[in-house]
C-alpha positions in Angstrom: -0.8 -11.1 26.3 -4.6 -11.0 26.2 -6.8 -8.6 25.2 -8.8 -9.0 28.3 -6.9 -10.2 30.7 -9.9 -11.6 33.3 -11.0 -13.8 30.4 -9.7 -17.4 31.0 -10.1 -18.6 27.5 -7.8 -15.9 26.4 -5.2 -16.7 29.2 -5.5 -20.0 28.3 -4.6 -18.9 24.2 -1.7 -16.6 25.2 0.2 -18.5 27.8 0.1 -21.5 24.7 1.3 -18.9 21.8 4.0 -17.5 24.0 6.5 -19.9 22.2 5.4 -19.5 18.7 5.6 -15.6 19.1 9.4 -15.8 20.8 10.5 -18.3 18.1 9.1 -16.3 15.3 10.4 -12.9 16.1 13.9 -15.1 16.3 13.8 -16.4 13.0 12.1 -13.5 10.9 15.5 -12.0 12.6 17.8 -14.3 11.4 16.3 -14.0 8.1 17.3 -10.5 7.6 14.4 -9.0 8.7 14.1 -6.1 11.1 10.7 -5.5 12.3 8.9 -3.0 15.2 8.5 -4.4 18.6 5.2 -6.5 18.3 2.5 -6.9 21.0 -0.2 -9.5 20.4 -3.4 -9.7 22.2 -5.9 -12.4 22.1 -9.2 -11.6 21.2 -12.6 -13.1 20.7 -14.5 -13.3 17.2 -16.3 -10.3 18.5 -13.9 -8.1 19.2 -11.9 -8.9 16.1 -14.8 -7.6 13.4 -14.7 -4.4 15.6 -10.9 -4.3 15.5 -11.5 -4.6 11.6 -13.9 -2.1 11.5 -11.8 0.5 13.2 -9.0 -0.6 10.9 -6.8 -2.4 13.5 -7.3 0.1 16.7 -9.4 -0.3 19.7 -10.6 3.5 19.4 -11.9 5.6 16.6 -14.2 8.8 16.3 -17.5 8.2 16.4 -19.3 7.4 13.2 -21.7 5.5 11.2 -19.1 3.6 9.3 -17.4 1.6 11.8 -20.8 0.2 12.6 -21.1 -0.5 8.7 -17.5 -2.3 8.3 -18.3 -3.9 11.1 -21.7 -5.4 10.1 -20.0 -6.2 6.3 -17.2 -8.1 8.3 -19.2 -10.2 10.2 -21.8 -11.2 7.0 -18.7 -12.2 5.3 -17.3 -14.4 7.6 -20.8 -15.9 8.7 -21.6 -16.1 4.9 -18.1 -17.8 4.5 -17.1 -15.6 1.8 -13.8 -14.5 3.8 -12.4 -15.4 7.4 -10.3 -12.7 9.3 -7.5 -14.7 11.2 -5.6 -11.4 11.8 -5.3 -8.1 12.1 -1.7 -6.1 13.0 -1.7 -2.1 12.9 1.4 0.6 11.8 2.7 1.4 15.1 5.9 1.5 16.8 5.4 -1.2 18.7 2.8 -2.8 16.4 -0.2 -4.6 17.6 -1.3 -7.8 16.3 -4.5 -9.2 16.9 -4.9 -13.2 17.5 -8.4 -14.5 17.1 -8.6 -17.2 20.1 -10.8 -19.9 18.0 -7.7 -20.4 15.5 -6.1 -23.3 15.4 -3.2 -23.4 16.3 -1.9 -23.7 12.5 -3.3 -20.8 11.6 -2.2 -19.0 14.5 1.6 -19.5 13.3 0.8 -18.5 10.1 -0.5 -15.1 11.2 2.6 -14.4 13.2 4.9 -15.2 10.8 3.0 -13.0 8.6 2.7 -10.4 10.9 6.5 -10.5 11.8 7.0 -9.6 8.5 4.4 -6.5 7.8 6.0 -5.4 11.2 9.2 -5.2 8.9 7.5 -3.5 6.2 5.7 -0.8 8.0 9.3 0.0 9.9 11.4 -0.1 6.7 9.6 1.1 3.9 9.9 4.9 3.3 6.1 5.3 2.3 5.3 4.6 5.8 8.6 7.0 6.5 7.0 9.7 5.2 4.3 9.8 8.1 6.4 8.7 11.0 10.1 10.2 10.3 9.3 11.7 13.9 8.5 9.0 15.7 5.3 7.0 15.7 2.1 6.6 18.2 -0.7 6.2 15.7 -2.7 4.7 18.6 -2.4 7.1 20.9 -2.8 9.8 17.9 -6.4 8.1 16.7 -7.5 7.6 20.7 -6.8 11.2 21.3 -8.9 12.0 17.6 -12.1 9.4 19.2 -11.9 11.9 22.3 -12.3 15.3 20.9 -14.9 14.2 18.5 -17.0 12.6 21.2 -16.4 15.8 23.3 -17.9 17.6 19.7 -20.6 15.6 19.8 -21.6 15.7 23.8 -20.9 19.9 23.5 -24.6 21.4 23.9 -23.9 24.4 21.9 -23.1 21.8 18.8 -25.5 19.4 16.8 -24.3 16.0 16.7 -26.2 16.1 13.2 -23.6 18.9 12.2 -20.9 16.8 13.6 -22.4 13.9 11.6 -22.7 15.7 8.1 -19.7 17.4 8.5 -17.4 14.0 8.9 -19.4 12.8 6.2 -18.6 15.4 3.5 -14.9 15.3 4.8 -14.8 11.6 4.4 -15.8 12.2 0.5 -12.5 13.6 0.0 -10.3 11.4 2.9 -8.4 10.1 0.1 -7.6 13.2 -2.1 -4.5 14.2 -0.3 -0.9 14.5 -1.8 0.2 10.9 -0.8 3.5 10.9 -2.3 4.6 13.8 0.6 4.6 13.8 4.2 1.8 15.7 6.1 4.5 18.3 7.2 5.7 19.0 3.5 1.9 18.8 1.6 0.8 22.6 3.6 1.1 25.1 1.4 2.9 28.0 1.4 0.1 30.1 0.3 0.9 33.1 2.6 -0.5 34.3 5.9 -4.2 33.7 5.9 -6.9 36.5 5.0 -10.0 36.2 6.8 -12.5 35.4 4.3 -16.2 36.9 4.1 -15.2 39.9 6.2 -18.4 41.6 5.7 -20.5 38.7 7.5 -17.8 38.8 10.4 -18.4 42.0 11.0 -22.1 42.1 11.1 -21.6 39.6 13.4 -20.0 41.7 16.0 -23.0 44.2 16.0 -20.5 47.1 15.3 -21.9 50.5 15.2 -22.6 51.7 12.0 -20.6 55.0 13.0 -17.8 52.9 13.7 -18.0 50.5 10.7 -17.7 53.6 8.9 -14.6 55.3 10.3 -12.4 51.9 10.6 -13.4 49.8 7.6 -14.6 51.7 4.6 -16.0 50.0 1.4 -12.9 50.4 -0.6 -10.9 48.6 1.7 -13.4 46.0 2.5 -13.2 45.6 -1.4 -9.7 45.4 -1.7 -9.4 42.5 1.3 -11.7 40.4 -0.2 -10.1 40.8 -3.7 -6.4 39.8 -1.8 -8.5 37.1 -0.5 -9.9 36.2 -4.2 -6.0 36.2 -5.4 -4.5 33.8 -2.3 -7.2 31.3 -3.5 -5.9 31.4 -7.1 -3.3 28.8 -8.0 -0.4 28.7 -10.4 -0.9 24.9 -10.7 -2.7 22.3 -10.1 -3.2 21.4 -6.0 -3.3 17.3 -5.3 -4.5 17.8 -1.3 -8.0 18.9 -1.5 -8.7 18.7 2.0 -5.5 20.9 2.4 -6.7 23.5 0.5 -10.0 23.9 1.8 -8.8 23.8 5.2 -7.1 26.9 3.7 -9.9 28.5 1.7 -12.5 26.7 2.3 -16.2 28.0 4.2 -19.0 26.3 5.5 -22.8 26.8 4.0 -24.9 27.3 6.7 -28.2 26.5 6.4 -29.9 29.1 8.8 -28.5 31.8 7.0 -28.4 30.6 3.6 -24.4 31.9 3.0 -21.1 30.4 3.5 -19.5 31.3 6.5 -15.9 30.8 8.1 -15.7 27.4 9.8 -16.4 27.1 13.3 -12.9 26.0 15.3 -14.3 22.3 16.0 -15.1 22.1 12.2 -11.3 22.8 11.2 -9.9 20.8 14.2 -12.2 17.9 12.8 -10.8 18.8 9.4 -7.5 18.3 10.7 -7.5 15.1 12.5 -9.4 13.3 9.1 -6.4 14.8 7.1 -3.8 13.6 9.4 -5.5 10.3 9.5 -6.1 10.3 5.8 -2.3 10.5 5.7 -1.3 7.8 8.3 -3.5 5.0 6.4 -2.0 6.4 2.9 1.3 4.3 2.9 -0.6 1.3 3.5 -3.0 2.2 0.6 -0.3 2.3 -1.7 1.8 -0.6 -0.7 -1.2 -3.4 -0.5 0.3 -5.7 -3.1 4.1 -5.0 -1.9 3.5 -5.5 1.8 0.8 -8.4 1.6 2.8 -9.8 -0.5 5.7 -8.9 1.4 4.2 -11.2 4.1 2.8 -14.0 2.2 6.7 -14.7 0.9 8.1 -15.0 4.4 5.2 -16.6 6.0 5.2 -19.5 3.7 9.2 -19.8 3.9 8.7 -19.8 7.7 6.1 -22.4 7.8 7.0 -24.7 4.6 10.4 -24.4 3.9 11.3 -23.9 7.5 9.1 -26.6 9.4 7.9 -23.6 11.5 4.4 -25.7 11.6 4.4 -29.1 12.8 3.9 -31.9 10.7 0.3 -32.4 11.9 -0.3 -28.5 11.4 1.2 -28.3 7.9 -1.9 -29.9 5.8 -4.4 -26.8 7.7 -2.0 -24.4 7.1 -1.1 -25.4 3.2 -5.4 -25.3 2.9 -5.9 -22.2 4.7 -2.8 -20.5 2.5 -4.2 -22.1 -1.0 -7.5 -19.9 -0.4 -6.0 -17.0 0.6 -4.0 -17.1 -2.7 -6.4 -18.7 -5.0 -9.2 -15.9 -3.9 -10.5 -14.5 -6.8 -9.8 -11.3 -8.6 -7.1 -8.9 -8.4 -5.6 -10.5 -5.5 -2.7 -9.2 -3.7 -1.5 -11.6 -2.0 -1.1 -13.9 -5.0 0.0 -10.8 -7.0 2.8 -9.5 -4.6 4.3 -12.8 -3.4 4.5 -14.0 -7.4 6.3 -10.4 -7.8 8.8 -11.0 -4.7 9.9 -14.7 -5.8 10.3 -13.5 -9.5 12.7 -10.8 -8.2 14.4 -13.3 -5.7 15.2 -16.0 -8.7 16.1 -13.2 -11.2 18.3 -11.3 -8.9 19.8 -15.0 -8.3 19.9 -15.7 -11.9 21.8 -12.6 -13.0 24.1 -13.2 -9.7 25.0 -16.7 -11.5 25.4 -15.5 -14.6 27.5 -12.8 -13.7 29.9 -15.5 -12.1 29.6 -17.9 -15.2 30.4 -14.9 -17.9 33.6 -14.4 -16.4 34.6 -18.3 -17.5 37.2 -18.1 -19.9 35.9 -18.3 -23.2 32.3 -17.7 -22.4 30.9 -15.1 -23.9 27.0 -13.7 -23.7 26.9 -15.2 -27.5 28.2 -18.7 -26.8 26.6 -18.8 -23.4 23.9 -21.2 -24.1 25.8 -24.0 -25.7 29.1 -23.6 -23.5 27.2 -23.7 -20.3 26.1 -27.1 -19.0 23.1 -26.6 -17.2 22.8 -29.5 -15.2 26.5 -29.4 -14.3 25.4 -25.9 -12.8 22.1 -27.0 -10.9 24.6 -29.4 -9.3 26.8 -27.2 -8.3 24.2 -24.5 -6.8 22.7 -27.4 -4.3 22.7 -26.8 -0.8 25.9 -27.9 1.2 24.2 -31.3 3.1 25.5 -29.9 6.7 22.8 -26.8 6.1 20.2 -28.3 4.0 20.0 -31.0 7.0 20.7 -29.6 10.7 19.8 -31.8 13.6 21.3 -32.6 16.6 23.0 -35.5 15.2 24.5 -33.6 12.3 25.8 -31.0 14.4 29.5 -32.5 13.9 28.7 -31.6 10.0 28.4 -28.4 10.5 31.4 -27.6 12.9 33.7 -29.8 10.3 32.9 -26.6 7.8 35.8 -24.6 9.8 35.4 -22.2 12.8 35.5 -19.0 10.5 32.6 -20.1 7.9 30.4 -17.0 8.3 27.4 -19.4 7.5 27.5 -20.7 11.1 26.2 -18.7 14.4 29.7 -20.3 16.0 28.5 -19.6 19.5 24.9 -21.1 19.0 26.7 -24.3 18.6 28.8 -24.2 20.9 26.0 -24.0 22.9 24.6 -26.9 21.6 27.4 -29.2 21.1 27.9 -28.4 25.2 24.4 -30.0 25.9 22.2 -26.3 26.6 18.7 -28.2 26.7 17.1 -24.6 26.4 17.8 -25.0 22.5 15.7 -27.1 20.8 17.6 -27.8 17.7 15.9 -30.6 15.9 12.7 -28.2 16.0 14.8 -24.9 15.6 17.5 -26.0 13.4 18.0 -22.6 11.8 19.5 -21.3 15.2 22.9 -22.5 14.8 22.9 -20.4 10.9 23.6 -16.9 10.1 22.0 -14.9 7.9 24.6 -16.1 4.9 23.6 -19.7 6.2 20.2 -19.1 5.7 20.4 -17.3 2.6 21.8 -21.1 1.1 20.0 -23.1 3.1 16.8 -21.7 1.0 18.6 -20.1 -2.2 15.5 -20.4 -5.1 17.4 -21.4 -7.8 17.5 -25.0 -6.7 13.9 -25.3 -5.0 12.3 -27.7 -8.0 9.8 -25.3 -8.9 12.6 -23.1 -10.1 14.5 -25.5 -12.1 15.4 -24.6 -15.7 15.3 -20.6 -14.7 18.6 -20.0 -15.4 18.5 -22.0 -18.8 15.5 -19.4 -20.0 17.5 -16.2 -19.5 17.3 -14.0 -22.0 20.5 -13.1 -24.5 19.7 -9.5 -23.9 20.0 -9.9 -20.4 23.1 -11.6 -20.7 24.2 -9.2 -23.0 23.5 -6.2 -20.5 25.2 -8.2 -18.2 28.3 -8.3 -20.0 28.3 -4.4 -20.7 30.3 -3.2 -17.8 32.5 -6.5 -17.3 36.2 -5.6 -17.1 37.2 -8.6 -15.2 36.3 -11.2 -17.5 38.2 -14.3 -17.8 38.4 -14.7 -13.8 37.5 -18.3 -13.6 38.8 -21.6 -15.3 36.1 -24.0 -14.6 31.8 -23.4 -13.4 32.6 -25.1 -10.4 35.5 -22.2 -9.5 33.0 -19.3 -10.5 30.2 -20.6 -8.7 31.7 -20.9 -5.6 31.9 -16.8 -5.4 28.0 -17.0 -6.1 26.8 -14.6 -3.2 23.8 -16.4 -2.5 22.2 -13.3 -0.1 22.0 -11.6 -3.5 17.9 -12.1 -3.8 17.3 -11.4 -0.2 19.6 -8.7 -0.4 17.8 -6.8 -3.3 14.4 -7.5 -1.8 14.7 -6.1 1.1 16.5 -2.6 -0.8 13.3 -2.9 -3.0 11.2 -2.8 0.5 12.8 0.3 1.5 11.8 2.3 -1.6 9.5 1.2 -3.4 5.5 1.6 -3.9 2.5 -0.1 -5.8 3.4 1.4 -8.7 6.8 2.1 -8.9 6.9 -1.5 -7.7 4.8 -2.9 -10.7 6.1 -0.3 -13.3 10.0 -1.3 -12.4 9.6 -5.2 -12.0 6.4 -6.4 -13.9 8.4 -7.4 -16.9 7.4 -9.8 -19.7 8.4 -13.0 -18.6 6.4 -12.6 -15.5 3.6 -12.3 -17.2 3.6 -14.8 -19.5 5.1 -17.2 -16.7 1.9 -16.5 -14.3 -0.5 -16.3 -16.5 -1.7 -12.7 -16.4 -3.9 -11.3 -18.6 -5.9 -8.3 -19.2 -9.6 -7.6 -18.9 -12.5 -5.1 -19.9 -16.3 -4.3 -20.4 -17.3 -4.7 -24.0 -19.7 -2.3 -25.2 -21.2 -4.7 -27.9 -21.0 -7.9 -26.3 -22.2 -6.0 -23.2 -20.3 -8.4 -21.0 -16.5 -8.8 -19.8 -14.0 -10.5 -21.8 -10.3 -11.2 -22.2 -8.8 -7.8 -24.1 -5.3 -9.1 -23.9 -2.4 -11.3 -23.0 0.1 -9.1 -24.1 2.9 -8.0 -21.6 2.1 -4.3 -22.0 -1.7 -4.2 -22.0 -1.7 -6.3 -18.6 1.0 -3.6 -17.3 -1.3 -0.5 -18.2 -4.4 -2.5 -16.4 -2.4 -3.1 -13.7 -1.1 0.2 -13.1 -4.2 1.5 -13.8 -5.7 -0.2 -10.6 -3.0 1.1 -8.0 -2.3 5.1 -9.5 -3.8 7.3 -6.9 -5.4 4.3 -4.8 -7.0 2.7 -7.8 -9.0 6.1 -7.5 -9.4 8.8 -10.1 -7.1 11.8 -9.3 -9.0 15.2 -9.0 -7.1 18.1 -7.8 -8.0 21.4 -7.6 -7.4 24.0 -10.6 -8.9 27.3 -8.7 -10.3 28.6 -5.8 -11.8 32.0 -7.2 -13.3 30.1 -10.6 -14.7 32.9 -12.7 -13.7 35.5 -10.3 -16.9 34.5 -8.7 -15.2 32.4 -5.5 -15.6 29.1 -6.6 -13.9 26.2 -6.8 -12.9 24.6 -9.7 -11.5 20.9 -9.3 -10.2 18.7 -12.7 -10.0 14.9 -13.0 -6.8 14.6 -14.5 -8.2 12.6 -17.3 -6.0 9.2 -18.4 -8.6 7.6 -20.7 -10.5 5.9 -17.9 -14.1 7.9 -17.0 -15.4 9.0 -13.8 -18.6 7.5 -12.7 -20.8 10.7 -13.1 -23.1 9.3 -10.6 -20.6 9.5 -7.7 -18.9 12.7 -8.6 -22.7 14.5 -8.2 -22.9 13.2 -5.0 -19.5 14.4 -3.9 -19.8 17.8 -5.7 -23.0 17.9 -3.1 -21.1 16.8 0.5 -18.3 19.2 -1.2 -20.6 22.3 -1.5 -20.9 22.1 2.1 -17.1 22.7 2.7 -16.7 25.5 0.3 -19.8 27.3 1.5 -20.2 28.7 -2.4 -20.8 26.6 -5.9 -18.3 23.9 -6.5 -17.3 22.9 -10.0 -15.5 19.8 -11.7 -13.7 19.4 -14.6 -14.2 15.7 -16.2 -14.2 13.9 -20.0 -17.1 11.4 -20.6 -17.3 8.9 -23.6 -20.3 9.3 -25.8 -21.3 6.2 -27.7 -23.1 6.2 -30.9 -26.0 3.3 -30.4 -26.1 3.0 -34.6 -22.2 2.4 -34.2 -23.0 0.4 -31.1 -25.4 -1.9 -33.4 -22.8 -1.4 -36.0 -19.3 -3.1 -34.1 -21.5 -5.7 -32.8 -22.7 -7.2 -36.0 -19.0 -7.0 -37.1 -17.3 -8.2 -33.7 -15.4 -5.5 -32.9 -15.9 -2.6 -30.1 -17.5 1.1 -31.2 -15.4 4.1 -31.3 -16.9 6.6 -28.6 -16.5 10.3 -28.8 -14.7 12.3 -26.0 -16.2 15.5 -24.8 -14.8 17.7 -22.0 -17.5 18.6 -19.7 -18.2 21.0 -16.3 -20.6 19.8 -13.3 -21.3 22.9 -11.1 -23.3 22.6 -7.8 -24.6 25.4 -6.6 -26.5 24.1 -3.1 -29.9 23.9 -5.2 -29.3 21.5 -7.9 -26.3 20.3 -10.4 -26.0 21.4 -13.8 -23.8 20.2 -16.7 -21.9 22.8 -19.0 -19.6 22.4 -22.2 -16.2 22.8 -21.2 -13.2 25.1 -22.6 -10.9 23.8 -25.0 -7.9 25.1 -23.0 -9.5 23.6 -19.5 -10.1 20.8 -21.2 -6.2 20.7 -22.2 -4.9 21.2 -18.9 -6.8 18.2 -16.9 -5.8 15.7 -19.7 -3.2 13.4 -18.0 -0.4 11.1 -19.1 -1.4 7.0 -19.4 0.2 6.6 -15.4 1.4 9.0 -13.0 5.0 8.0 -12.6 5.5 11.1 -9.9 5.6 8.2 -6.9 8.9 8.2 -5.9 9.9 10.1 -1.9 12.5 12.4 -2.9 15.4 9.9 -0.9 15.3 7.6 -3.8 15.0 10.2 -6.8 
C-alpha cells in the first residue's frame, strides 16, 4: 500500500514488496512470534524525515521541534552520518514506513525487522501499561494536532502563549512515573480546592457588600490554608507534570501573579502527559526491542535465505554499519544480550539432560563429558537442516506424527500445489519445534566450545533441585530429550516482562562481558580527557545501568508543593553519585516557574574540586577527591539564586546506585 496512492513510483514499489511483506509476516509466525497487524506505505525521502520528525505519525501538534528533528534528520543523512531505511509506530495495527529508493535488500531487512518490533510493542507489558484498553495512538496524536491548532487559530488566544506554554511543558515531558500506567499515576490527592481564591473573585467584580456577607477573611484564610495542606506530600511524587496539573498555576505576565490555568492550558497539559506516556515504553525498552529486532532480522535474512543470493552482500554491508556504529549502540548491545541468553538457556537445557547420565556428577562433569561427542550429537537432523523440493521424501520418512513437520504443508507439496515455493520458502513445511532445530545456536560455528566453558557453579546450581538423576545411560540417550525451543522459549517470556534495566541488571552477567568486550568509560579530571576506567564486570554494569535508569535522565521528583509554607515547589534530584548539569536545571527551573505561577526550587548535590588537589592527582596519575555539597536553586520569575541546603533535605534526595523499582506489578 502506498503512502500516496496517485504517485506511480510508489505503485510501482508496493505492488513489487507485496511478496516480501506476505512471506515475512508468515515466517516471523512460524518462528514463534506474534506480532500486530502491520500496514506498510511507501514513501518518498521526503516524507520519511518528516515521518521521523513526528516520531513515526503523519500528524502532530504544531511546534517548533518537528521542524528541528526534521532539519537534523535530513543533515544526517545528506552528511552521511546515518541513513533512515525505516520507520514503524506502536499501534494496533502498526504502521511501517518503506522508503521507495531502497533497494530491494534493504527493503527485506526492514520488514523482517519491523515484523519483529510489531511483536515487541504487542507483547511486552511496558507497552501494556499504556494500551491494556485497546490501542489507536494515531488516531489519539491526530485528534492532539487538532485541538492545538484550533488553540492556536482561537483569536482570544496568543499563539505565542500556546508556543511558550508547550515549551515549558515539554521541559518536563519525560518526568512522569513511567513504571505505571497513565490511569494508575493520578493521585489520589482529594477533591480539588480552587487555588488563589482571592484573585477569582476579584475577577467576578463582586460587590464589596456581597464579598462581605458570603466569604469572610477567616474563611478565605482557612481555604487557602486546605489548599496549602493538599499540596503537601507524604513522599516523594515521580510525575511532575501530574502534579502540577494538580496544583500547579500559571504566572501571567499582565498581572504579575500566578493565576489558575486557563481550560486550553490544562487540556494542553493533558495531551503532552498522555503522550509523554505512550512514547515511555519505547524509551525504556530501546536496547531490548532494537535488539529484539536485529536478532530476528538477521536469522530471517542469513540463516533463513530470506534475501537472495544477489541481495545478501548489501544487506550483510548495510547490517555491519548498523551494528558497528559507534558508541553505546543498541542494536549491537541488545542483539549481543538476546543471543547470549539464547545459547545459555540452551547450554543449561543440555546440561540439565547430560547431569542426569549415570555417574556424572557437577564435579566430574568436565572430564566425563566428551565434548565433541556432544557437538555431534546436537547437529541438525539433515532432512531440516536441508529442505528442498527434492528432499521432501526426507522429511516425510521422519514419521507422520514428528511434531517438527507442518504435515499438511507437505502434503500440499508432495501433491504438486505450485502456489508454494519451497526451494525459496523451505521453512513452510516446519513447525515451530522444526524451526527451533533447524537454527538451534549451540551448533552454529560461532558458538562452538560454549558448552565446554560453563561454569562449575552453574552446573552446580543446576544440580540443586535434581531428584531424577541417573535417568540416562549414554549422552546420545539424554540428548535426544534436549527441548531445543528452550532459548526461544525463554526469550520470548523475557520479552513479555522485562525493561532496559531489569533487562541488563538480570542478564548482563560476567561472561558477557568479558566475551564482548565491554568496558567502562569516564572523564578524567586530571588528564582532562576520556579514558578506559574499567573492564571489570561490575563497573561496566553500574555504567550501563546508569545510562537507561529513568531514560538515561536524572530523576527529579517533587518533595513539596507549599515549600516553606510560602506555596512553592520544592523538587529533589534523587542524587546517585552522578551530577546534574547546573546549566540545564536553571533553564528548566525558568520554563518551570511559568507552570507553578510562584518560585520554584530544586534540590541537587554538586562536586567541588580542589584545583591544588587537581594539580596534585595529576602529577601523581591518579583522579582528585571532590567534595559533595547539597545545594537549593530557587527561581523566583526575576532571577535564580543558589542557597546551602539542609542536612536532613539533603538526606532525603540521596538515592541508591540504580533504581531497581522497574518492574509492572504482573511480574513482581
Amino acid at each position: 500500500m502506498s503512502f500516496r496512492r496517485h504517485r506511480r513510483d510508489a505503485q510501482k514499489e508496493a505492488a513489487r514488496l507485496a511478496e516480501p511483506i506476505r512471506e515475512a509476516g508468515a515466517l516471523a509466525t512460524k518462528l514463534g512470534l506474534d506480532p500486530y497487524p502491520v500496514n506498510y506505505w511507501v514513501v518518498n525521502y521526503d516524507e520519511m524525515n518528516q515521518l521521523i520528525a513526528y516520531g513515526g505519525f503523519q500528524r502532530r501538534y504544531p511546534h517548533w521541534r518537528w521542524g528541528m528533528t526534521y532539519d537534523r534528520q535530513r543533515k544526517t543523512d545528506q552528511f552521511g552520518m546515518g541513513k533512515a531505511f525505516e520507520i514503524v509506530n506502536n499501534d494496533d495495527p502498526s504502521n511501517a514506513f518503506l522508503q521507495e529508493s531502497n533497494s530491494l535488500a534493504d527493503q527485506k531487512a526492514v520488514i523482517t525487522h519491523v515484523e519483529a518490533h510489531s511483536d515487541f510493542f504487542k507483547n511486552n507489558q511496558w507497552f501494556g501499561l499504556f494500551s491494556d484498553k485497546g490501542l489507536n495512538a494515531a488516531a489519539m496524536l491526530e485528534q492532539h494536532a487538532e485541538a492545538v491548532e484550533r488553540y492556536i487559530q482561537d483569536p482570544e488566544i496568543s499563539r505565542d502563549d500556546v508556543e511558550r506554554f508547550i515549551d515549558a511543558v515539554l521541559c518536563l515531558e519525560d518526568n512522569i512515573d513511567q513504571h505505571r500506567s497513565i490511569r494508575d499515576a493520578v493521585a489520589d490527592d482529594g477533591e480539588r480546592i480552587p487555588r488563589d481564591i482571592r484573585s477569582q473573585l476579584d475577577s467576578l467584580n463582586i460587590s464589596d457588600d456581597v464579598r462581605r456577607e458570603v466569604f469572610d477573611e477567616e474563611w478565605l484564610d482557612q481555604v487557602e490554608e486546605a489548599e496549602r495542606e493538599a499540596a503537601k506530600l507524604t513522599e516523594p511524587r515521580k510525575d511532575i507534570l501530574a502534579y502540577l496539573r494538580e496544583h500547579g498555576m500559571y504566572y501571567d505576565e499582565e498581572s504579575e501573579k500566578a493565576v489558575e490555568m486557563e481550560p486550553w492550558q490544562k487540556d494542553v497539559l493533558d495531551m503532552l502527559r498522555e503522550e509523554s506516556y505512550y512514547f515511555a515504553a519505547q524509551k525504556m525498552t530501546k536496547v531490548m526491542n532494537e535488539g529484539w529486532a536485529a536478532y530476528w532480522e538477521a536469522l530471517m535474512m542469513g540463516d533463513e535465505h530470506f534475501a537472495e543470493t544477489d541481495e545478501f552482500i548489501t544487506y550483510a554491508d548495510h547490517q555491519s554499519k548498523v551494528l558497528g556504529s559507534p558508541g553505546l549502540n543498541p542494536y549491537k548491545l541488545g542483539k549481543e544480550l538476546w543471543e547470549y541468553i539464547e545459547n545459555s538457556t540452551n547450554r543449561a537445557e543440555v546440561a540439565d539432560k547430560l547431569l542426569r547420565i549415570k555417574g556424572v556428577t557437577w564435579r566430574n562433569f568436565s572430564d566425563a563429558i566428551d565434548f565433541e561427542e556432544v557437538q555431534q550429537l546436537l547437529e541438525t537432523d539433515p532432512a531440516l537442516d536441508s529442505v528442498s523440493s527434492e528432499t521432501l521424501d526426507d522429511l516425510a520418512a521422519l514419521g507422520a506424527d514428528d511434531p517438527r513437520i507442518d504435515h499438511e504443508m507437505l502434503e500440499r507439496v508432495q501433491s504438486g500445489d505450485e502456489s508454494v515455493d519451497i526451494d525459496r520458502f523451505p521453512w513452510k513445511v516446519l513447525t515451530y519445534e522444526g524451526m527451533a532445530e533447524r537454527h538451534f545456536s549451540l551448533v552454529k560455528p560461532q558458538n562452538r566450545g560454549f558448552i565446554r566453558r560453563i561454569r562449575r557453579s552453574e552446573l552446580e546450581h543446576i544440580s540443586r533441585y535434581m531428584f531424577d538423576d541417573n535417568l540416562y545411560d549414554s549422552v546420545e540417550e539424554a540428548l535426544a530429550d534436549v527441548n531445543k525451543t528452550a532459548g526461544w522459549d525463554r526469550m520470548r517470556e523475557i520479552r513479555e516482562s522485562h525493561n532496559d534495566v531489569t533487562f541488563l541488571d538480570a542478564f548482563l552477567s560476567d561472561e558477557f562481558v568479558r566475551d564482548n568486550h565491554y568496558f567502562a568509560y569516564e572523564f578524567s579530571r586530571s588528564s582532562r580527557q576520556f579514558h578506559v576506567s574499567s573492564t571489570e564486570y561490575e563497573e561496566v554494569k553500574k555504567k550501563l545501568l546508569f545510562q537507561f535508569t529513568n531514560f538515561g535522565k536524572p530523576t527529579v521528583v517533587v518533595y513539596d508543593g507549599n515549600f516553606d509554607n510560602r506555596g512553592e515547589l520544592l523538587l529533589g534530584h534523587q542524587y546517585n553519585g552522578v551530577i546534574l548539569n547546573i546549566k540545564q536545571a536553571k533553564g528548566v527551573l525558568e520554563r518551570l516557574y511559568d507552570l507553578w505561577g510562584r518560585p520554584v526550587n530544586l534540590m541537587t548535590i554538586t562536586k567541588e574540586f580542589d584545583e591544588h588537589e587537581v594539580e596534585v592527582a595529576r602529577r601523581r596519575g591518579r583522579e582528585p577527591t571532590p567534595t559533595e555539597r547539597g545545594i537549593r536553586l530557587r527561581y523566583d520569575g526575576d532571577g535564580l539564586k543558589e542557597h546551602d541546603l539542609e542536612p536532613e533535605l539533603e538526606a532525603r534526595i540521596a538515592a541508591s546506585d540504580v533504581d531497581y523499582d522497574t518492574k509492572p506489578e504482573e511480574w513482581l
